[in-house]
C-alpha positions as CSV (number, residue, x, y, z in Angstrom):
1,X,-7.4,-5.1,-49.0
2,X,-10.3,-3.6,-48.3
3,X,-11.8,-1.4,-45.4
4,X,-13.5,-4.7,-43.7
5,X,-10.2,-6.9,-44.1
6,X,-8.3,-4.3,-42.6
7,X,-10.5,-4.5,-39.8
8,X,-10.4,-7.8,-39.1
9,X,-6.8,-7.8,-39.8
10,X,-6.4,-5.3,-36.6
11,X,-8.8,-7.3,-34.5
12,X,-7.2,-10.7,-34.8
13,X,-4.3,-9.2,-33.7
14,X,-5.5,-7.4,-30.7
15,X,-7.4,-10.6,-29.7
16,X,-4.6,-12.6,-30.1
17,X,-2.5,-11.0,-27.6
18,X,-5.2,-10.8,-25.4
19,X,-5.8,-14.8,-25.7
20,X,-1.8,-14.6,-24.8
21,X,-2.2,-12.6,-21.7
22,X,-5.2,-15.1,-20.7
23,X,-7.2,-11.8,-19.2
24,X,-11.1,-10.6,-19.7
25,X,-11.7,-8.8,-22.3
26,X,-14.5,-6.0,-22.9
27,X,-15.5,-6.8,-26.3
28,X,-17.4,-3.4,-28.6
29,X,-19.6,-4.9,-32.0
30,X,-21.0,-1.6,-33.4
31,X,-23.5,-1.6,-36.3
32,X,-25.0,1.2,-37.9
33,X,-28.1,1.2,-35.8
34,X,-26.8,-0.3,-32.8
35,X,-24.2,-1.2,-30.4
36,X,-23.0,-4.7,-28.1
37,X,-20.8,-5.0,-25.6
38,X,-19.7,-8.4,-24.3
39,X,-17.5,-9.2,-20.7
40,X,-15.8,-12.4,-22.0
41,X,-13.6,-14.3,-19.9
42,X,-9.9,-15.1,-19.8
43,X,-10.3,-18.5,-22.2
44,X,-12.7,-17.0,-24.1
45,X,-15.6,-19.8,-23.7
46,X,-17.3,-18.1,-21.6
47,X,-19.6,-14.2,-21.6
48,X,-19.8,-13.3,-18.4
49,X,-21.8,-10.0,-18.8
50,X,-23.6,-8.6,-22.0
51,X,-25.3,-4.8,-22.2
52,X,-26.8,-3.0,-26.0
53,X,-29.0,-0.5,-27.5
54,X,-31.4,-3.6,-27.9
55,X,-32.4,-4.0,-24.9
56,X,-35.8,-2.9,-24.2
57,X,-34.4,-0.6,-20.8
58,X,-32.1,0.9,-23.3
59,X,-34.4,1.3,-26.0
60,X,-36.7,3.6,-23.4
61,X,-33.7,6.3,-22.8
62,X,-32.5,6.0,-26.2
63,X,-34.6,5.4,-28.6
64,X,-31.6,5.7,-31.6
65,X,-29.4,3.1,-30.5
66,X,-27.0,4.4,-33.1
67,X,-25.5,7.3,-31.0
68,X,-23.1,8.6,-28.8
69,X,-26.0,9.0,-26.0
70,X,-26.8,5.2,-26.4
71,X,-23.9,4.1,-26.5
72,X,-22.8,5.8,-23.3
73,X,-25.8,4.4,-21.3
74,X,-24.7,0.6,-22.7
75,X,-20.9,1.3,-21.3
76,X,-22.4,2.4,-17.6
77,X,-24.7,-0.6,-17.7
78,X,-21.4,-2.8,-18.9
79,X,-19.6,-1.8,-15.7
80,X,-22.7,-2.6,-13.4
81,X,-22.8,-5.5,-15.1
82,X,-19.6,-7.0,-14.7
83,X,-19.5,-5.5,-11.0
84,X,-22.1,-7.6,-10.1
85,X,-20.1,-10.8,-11.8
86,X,-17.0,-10.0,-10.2
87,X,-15.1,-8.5,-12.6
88,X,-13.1,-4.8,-12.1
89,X,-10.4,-5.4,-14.8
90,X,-10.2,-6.0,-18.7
91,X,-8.6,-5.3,-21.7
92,X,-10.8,-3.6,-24.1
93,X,-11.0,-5.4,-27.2
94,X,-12.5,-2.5,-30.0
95,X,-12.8,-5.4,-32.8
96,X,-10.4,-3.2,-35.3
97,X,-12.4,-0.1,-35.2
98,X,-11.3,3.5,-34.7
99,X,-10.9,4.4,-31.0
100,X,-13.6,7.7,-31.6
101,X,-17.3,8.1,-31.5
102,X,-19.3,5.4,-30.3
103,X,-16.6,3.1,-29.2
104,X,-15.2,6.0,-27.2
105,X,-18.0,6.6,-25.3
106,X,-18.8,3.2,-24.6
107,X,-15.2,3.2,-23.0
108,X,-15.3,6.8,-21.5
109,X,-18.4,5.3,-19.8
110,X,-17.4,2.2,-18.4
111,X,-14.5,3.7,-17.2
112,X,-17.0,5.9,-15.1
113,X,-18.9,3.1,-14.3
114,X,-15.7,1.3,-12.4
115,X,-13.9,-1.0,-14.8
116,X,-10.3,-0.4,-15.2
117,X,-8.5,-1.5,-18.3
């Protein structure tokens, strides 16, 4: 198995229980030059909220998206984001990846920015 099945192996199990618990999730893709976050609701057809270093507001206070600074400013526009659809609590799906760096920032900030999970 390999670094990328591994991965995946982690994240269909953390998605699966969160299917199971029927809740939003917070859902971190990271690339090497960038980073998403997605506010997906409790069935999972639906994204209720999406922030990343793509965006051209992003892009303007960081132009690296690939960063601990950028990815900090796309978990505090997260939160507003899913504020203003309603949404306070969610389980933070990290797709298999390591709960350090980027990812933690994103989290660290959203916390900051009001979502609970």
């Amino acid at each position: 198995m390999d670094k990328k099945q591994a991965r995946l192996r982690r994240a269909r199990k953390t998605r699966a229980k969160i299917a199971e618990l029927k809740v939003v999730r917070l859902c971190v893709h990271r690339s090497n030059s960038h980073i998403y976050a997605q506010i997906i609701d409790g069935a999972g057809a639906k994204v209720l909220a999406a922030a990343s270093t793509v965006e051209e507001g992003v892009r303007k206070q960081a132009p690296s998206g690939g960063n601990v600074k950028a990815a900090t400013l796309v978990g505090k526009l997260i939160a507003e984001r899913a504020k203003a659809a309603g949404v306070e609590t969610v389980a933070f799906d990290r797709s298999g990846l390591m709960y350090h760096g980027r990812v933690k920032a994103l989290a660290e900030a959203a916390r900051e920015g009001g979502l609970k999970f």
